[in-house]
C-alpha positions in Angstrom: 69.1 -13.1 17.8 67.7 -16.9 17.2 69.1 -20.3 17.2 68.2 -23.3 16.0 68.7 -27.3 17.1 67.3 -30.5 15.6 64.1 -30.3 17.7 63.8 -26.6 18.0 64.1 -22.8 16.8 64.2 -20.1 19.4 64.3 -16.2 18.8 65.1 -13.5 21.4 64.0 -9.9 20.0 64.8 -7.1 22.3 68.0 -6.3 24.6 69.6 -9.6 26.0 72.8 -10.3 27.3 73.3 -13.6 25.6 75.3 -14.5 22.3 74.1 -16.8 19.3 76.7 -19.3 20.6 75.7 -19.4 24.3 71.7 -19.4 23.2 72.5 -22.4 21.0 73.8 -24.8 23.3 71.2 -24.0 25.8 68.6 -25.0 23.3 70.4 -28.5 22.6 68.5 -30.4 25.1 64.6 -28.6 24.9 62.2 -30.9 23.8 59.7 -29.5 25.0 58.5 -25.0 25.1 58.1 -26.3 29.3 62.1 -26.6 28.7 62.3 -22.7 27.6 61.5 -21.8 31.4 64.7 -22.1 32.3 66.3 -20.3 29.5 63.7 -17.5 29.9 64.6 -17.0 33.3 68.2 -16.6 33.4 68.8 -14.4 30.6 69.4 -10.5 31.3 67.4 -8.0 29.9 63.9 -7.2 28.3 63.1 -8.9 25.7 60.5 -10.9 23.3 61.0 -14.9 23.6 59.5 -17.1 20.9 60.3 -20.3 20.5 59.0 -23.5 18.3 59.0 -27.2 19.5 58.3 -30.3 17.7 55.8 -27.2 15.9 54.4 -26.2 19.1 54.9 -22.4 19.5 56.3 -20.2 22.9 55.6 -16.4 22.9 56.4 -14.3 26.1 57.2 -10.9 26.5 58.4 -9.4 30.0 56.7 -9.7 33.8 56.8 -5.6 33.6 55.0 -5.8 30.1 57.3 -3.5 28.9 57.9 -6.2 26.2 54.1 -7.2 26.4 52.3 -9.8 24.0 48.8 -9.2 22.7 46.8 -12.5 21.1 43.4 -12.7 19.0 41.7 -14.9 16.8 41.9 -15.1 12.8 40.1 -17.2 10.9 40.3 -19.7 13.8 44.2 -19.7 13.8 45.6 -17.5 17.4 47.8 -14.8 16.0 49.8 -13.3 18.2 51.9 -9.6 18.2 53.7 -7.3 20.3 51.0 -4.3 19.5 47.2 -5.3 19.8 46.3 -2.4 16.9 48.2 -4.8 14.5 45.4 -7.5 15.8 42.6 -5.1 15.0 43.4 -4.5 12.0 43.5 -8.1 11.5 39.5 -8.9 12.9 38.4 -5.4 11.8 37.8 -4.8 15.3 36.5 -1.5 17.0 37.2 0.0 20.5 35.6 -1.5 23.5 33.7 1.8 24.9 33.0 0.6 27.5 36.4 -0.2 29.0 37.4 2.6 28.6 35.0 4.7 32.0 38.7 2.0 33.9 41.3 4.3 31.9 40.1 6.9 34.0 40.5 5.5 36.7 43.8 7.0 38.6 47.1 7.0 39.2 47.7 3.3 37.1 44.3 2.7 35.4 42.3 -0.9 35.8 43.5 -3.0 38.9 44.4 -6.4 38.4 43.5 -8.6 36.5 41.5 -6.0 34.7 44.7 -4.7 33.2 45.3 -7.6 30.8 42.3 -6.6 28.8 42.6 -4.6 25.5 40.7 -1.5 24.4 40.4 -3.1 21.2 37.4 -5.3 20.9 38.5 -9.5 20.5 42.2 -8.8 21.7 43.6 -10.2 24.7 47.0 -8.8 26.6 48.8 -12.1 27.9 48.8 -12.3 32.0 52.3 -11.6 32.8 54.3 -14.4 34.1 53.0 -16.1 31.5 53.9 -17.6 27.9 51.4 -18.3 25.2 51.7 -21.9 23.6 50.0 -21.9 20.6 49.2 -25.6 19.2 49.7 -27.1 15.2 46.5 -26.6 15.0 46.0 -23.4 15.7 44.5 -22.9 19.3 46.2 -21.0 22.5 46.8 -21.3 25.8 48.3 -19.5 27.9 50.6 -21.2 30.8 52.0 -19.8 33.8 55.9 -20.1 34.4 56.6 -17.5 36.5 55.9 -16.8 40.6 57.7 -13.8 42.8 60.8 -15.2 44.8 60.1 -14.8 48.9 61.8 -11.8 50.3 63.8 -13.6 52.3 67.4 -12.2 50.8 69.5 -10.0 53.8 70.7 -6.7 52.4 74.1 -7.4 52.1 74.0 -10.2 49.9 70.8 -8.6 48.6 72.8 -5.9 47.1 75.0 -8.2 45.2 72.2 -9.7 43.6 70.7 -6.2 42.7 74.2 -4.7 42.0 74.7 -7.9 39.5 71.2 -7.9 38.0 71.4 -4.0 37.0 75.1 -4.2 35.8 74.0 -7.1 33.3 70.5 -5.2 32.4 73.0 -2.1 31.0 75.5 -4.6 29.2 72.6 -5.8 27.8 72.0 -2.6 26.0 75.3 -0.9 25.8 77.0 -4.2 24.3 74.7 -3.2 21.0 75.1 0.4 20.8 78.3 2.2 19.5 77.0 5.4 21.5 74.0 5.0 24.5 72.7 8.2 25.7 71.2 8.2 29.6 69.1 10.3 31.5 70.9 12.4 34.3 68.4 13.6 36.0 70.8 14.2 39.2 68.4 11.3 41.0 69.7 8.0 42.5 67.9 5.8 39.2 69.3 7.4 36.5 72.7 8.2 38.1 73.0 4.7 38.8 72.7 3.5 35.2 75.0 6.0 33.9 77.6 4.9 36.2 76.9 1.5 35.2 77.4 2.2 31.6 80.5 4.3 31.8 82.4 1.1 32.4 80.9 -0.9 29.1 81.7 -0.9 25.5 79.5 1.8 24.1 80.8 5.7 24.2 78.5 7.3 26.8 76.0 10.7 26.5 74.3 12.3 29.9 71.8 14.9 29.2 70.1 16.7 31.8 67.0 18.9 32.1 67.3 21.7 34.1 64.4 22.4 36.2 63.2 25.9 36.9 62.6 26.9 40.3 64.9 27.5 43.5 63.0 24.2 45.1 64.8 22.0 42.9 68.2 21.0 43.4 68.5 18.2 40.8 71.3 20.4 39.0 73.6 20.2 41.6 73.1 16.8 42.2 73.8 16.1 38.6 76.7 18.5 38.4 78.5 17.0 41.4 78.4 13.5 39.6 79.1 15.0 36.1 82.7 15.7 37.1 83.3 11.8 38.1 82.8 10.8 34.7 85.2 12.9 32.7 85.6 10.4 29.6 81.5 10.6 29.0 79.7 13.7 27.1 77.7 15.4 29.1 74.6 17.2 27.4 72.2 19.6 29.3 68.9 21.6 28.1 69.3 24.6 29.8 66.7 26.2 32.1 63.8 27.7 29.7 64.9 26.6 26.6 63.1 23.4 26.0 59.7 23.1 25.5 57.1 23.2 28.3 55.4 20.9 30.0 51.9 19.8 28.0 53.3 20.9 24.9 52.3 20.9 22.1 49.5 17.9 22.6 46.8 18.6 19.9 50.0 17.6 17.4 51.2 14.4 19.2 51.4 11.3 16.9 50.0 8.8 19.6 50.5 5.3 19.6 46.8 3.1 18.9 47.7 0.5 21.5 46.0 2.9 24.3 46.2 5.9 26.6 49.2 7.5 26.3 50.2 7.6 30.1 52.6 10.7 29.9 50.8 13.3 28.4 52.3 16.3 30.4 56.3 15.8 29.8 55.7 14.6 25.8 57.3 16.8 24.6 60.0 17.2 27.1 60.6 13.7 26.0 60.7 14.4 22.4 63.3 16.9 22.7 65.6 14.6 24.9 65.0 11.5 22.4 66.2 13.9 19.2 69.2 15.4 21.1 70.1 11.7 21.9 69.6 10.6 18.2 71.7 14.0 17.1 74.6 12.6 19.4 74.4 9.5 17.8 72.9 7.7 20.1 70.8 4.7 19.2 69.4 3.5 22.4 68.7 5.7 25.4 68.0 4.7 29.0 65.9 5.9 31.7 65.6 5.9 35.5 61.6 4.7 34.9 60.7 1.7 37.8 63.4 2.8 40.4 60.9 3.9 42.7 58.7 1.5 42.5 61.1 -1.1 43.2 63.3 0.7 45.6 61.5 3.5 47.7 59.0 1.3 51.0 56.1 2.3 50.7 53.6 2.3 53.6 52.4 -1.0 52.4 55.6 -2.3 52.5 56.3 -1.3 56.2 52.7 -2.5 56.8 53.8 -6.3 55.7 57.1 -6.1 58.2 54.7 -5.2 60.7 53.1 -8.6 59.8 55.9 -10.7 59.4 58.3 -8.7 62.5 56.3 -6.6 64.4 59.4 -6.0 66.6 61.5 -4.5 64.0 58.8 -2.9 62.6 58.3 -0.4 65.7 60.6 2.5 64.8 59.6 2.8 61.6 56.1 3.2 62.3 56.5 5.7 64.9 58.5 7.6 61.8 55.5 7.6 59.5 53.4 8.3 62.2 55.8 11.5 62.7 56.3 11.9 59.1 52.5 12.0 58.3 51.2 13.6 61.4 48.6 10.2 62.2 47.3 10.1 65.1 47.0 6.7 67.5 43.9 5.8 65.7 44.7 6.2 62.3 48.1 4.2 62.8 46.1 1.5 64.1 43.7 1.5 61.0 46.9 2.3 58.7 48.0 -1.4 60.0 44.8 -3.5 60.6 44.9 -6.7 58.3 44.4 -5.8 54.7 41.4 -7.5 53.4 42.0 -10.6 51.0 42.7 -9.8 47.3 38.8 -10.0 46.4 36.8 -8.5 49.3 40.2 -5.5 48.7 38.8 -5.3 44.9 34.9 -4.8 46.2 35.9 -2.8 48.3 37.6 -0.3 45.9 34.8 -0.1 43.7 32.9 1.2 46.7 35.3 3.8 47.2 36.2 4.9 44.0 34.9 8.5 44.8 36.1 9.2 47.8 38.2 11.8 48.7 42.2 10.4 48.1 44.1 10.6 51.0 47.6 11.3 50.1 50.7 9.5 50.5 50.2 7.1 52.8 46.9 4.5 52.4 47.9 0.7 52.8 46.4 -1.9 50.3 47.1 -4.4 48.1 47.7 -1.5 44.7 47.3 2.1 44.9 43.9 3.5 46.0 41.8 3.5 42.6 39.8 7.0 42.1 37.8 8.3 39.9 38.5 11.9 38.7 35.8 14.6 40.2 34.9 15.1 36.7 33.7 12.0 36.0 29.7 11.0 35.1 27.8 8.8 37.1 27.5 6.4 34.3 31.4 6.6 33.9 31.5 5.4 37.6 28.9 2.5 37.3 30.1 1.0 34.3 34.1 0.8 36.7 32.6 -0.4 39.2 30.8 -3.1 38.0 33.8 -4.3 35.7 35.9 -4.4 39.1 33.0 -6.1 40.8 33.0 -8.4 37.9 36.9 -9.5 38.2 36.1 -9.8 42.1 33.6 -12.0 41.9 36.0 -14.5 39.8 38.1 -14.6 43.2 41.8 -13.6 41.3 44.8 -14.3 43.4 47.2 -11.5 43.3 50.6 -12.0 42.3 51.9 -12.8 45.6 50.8 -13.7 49.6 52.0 -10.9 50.5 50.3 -7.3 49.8 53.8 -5.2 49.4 55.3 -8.1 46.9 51.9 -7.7 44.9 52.0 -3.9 45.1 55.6 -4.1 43.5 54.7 -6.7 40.8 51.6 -4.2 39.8 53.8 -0.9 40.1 57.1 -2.5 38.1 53.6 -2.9 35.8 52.4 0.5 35.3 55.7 1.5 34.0 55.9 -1.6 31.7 53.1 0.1 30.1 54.9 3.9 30.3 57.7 2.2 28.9 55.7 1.0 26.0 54.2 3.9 25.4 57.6 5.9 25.5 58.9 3.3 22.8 56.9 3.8 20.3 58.1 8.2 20.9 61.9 7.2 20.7 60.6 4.4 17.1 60.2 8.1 15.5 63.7 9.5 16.0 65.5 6.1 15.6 66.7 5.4 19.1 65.4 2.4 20.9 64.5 3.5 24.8 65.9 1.2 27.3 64.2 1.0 30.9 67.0 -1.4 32.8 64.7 -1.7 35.8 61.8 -3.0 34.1 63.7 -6.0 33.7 62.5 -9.6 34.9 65.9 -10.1 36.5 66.0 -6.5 38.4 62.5 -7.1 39.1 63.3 -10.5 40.8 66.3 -9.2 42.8 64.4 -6.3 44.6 61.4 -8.9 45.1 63.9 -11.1 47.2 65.1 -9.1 49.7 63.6 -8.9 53.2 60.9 -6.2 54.1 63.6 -5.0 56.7 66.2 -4.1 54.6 64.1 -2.3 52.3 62.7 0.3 54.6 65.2 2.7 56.8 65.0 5.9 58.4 68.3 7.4 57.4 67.7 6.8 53.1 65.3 6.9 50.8 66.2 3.9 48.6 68.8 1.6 51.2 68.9 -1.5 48.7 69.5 1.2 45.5 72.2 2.5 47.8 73.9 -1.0 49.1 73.8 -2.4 46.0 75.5 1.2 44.1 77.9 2.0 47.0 81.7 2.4 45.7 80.5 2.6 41.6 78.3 5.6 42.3 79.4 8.9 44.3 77.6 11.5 45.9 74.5 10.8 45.2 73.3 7.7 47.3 73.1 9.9 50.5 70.7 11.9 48.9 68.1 13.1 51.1 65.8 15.2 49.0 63.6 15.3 46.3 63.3 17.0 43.2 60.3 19.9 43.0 59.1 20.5 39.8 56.3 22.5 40.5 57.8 25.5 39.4 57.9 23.3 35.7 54.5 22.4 36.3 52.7 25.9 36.2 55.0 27.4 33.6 53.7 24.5 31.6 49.7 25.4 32.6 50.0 29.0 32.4 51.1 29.1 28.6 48.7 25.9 27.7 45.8 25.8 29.5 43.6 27.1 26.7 44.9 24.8 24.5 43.9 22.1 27.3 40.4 23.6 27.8 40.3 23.7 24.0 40.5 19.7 23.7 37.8 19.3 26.3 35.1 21.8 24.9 34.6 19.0 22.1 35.7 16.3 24.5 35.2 12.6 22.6 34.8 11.4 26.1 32.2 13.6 26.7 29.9 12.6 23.7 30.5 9.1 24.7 29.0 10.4 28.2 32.0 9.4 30.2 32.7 12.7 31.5 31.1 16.1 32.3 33.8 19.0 30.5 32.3 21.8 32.7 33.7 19.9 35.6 37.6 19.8 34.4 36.9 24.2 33.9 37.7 25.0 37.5 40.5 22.7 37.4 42.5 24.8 34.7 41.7 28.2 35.2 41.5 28.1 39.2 44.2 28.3 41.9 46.2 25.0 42.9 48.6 24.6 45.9 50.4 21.8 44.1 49.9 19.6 41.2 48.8 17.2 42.8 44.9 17.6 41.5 46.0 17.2 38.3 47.1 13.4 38.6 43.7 12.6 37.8 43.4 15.1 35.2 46.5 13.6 33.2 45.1 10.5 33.0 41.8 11.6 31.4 43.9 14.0 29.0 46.0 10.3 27.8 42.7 8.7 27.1 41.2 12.1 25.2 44.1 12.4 23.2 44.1 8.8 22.5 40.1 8.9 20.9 41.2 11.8 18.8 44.1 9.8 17.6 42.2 6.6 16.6 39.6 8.9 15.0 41.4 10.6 13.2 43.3 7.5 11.5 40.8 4.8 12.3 37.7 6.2 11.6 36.4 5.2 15.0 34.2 7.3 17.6 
């Protein structure tokens, strides 16, 4: 939608809760793109912003970068777009190879600030909580609008905020949609949103994907809530007859902005996007950023135990329980976390060490390197994150857990992105309501106490959902997809080994194939060894991609 006034034009392109009418009269008095601040943060949603004053020019996207904006220079004039391959094109530009030794890098990629960079060579990804302003004359700048609010919010009036903030994020996108579709996974996220959007405008469509395996008990999660929402239709891929996990990659249509970050459910994905399309659906939502802005992590517990170490007691005796640490590893687990800097030196020192799982405090998750990785890979990450340390950049916020949020809500801007340009194929536009700025800033504001208990696994998801969601919000468990997870291997892992015995990344000397061999064909307790492995398939698939259509590599 835009609007116009005597002094300026402004256009919001994406899902926003806001009519023509109500964005005109709040452009009435701008005079300046400073004035847009306001406007931009208020309004529901995720969305594009552009706006022109007096010919000066506003471009934002979203703090998630789900709605992201990319920036370059043409023939001295700043160009700006919403994908940085339609930049390339522009400049003629090639990859940048050597960025690419931080893709590996696992479970989110580059840290911060390294993540604003573009794999394409002369293209810049805006810093979020920022807007570009783009001059007459051509020239940029970006300007910072945005900071985290301080979690200083109690839970109960917490909740209304989040309750309010998620409720307007799915009228945002059900109030354009004659029929929205919804994952129902059987989870607290995606449960939540349905519920939300059975009370809106738009008819409503659940499907849900039945796991194999007797560890997973998502089904009757999903099939206790199915029956409180009799006026929706309720769709469901039943066990073994949707494709498998990693299937069918050497196929995939990737997007050229990067990576594809979800390699191993694509086609899983696929199939859910076309049964939403067949049902008429023409946006879909997903449960994507729910954990990372509900579930404490150890981080999280580790800044109460700064801020209230009183309060903070009982709960680390839990993870102490939980993780089986002894007295001296709880003590290290909440020493003081070294400023943002020295934290960033420090991880390129580390970055092939052995992870330890589930519970290591710092300002992002622990970066590593996969096993398979060359030495040369590992030298050319480590001195790009030694680089961006030695510039000193401030994190997003004081405090480590509100930074580690901001990044996380991040990293699924980016999945989100990816996953759009999937649904662009069959005509549906996927929504992700808790990638939103305003979801984003309500889950930011509440107090570290509130956010962490011993008796539910998301308490603010659950205050804020009580009396519009049933059954699941007591949940205790969660769902095991393991049984998924070597079905998919066993009936692919030739074609995987296949894509690495002429591996791009290996001529490009980024990665030794003969290491990634025991990985497939060897024994695995979990699936957890192949978090690193997924992110190196994203960035394979990715070089074949731009090879094959870009004539690069």
């Amino acid at each position: 939608m835009q609007a116009e006034s005597a002094h300026a034009r402004v256009a919001v392109l994406g899902a926003a809760h806001i009519t023509e009418t109500a964005l005109a009269a709040r452009i009435r008095q701008v005079r300046s793109v400073r004035d847009l601040d306001s406007l931009a943060g208020s309004i529901p949603g995720s969305f594009h912003l552009i706006g022109s004053v007096y010919g000066r020019v506003r471009a934002q996207g979203s703090i998630s970068t789900a709605r992201q904006i990319f920036y370059g220079t043409v023939m001295g004039i700043t160009v700006a777009a919403d994908r940085p391959q339609t930049l390339a094109g522009l400049i003629r530009a090639g990859i940048d190879e050597e960025r690419l030794a931080l893709y590996l890098l696992n479970p989110f990629g580059s840290p911060w600030p390294l993540n604003e960079t573009s794999l394409w060579k002369g293209v810049r990804a805006l810093r979020p909580g920022h807007y570009l302003e783009i001059s007459p004359d051509g020239a940029e700048q970006p300007v910072s609008w945005w900071s985290p609010p301080e979690p200083e919010t109690s839970l109960a009036s917490g909740a209304i905020l989040v309750q309010d903030a998620l409720d307007a994020a799915v009228a945002a996108r059900s109030g354009r949609a004659k029929v929205i579709s919804a994952d129902f996974s059987g989870g607290m996220d995606s449960t939540s949103l349905s519920f939300l959007a059975a009370g809106k405008s738009a008819d409503l469509v659940t499907i849900h994907y039945e796991a194999s395996g007797g560890l997973n008990d998502d089904k009757l999660w999903a099939d206790r809530c199915r029956s409180e929402l009799p006026d929706a239709r309720h769709l469901t891929v039943e066990r073994g007859m949707g494709p498998a996990l990693y299937s069918p990659l050497s196929a995939a249509q990737l997007d050229l902005e990067g990576p594809a970050p979800l390699a191993r459910p694509r086609a899983r994905i696929e199939h859910v996007l076309r049964l939403a399309a067949e049902a008429g659906a023409t946006r879909h939502m997903q449960g994507t950023g729910g954990d990372e802005l509900f579930f404490a992590t150890t981080t999280c517990l580790h800044s109460l135990s700064r801020q209230n170490p009183r309060r903070s007691i009982r709960h680390i005796r839990a993870a102490a329980s939980r993780y089986r640490w002894n007295m001296a590893t709880t003590v290290r687990q909440f020493s003081p976390i070294k400023p943002y800097p020295r934290w960033l030196t420090q991880s390129a020192a580390r970055l092939t060490d052995q992870r330890v799982w589930g519970y290591e405090t710092g300002w992002e998750v622990a970066l590593r390197m996969p096993p398979w990785a060359t030495e040369e890979a590992v030298r050319i990450a480590r001195k790009l994150i030694r680089e961006a340390a030695a510039d000193n950049p401030e994190p997003f916020a004081a405090l480590p857990a509100q930074h580690e949020m901001i990044r996380g809500i991040q990293a699924n801007g980016w999945i989100v992105r990816g996953l759009s340009r999937i649904a662009e194929q069959f005509g549906v536009l996927l929504e992700a309501p808790y990638t939103d700025d305003r979801v984003l800033e309500s889950a930011l504001s509440i107090r570290f106490e509130d956010r962490i208990s011993t008796s539910h696994m998301k308490p603010v998801l659950a205050a804020a959902m009580r009396g519009i969601v049933p059954h699941v919000l007591d949940r205790q468990t969660k769902a095991d997809g393991s049984t998924d997870f070597y079905e998919g291997l066993r009936q692919h892992r030739q074609e995987l080994w296949g894509l690495f015995e002429d591996s791009h990344l290996a001529r490009l000397g980024l990665i030794d194939p003969e290491a990634i061999r025991p990985l497939l064909f060897g024994e695995h307790a979990d699936a957890r060894p192949f978090m690193p492995f997924d992110a190196t398939l994203g960035v394979e698939l990715w070089l074949r991609s731009t090879s094959a259509r870009e004539g690069v590599v």
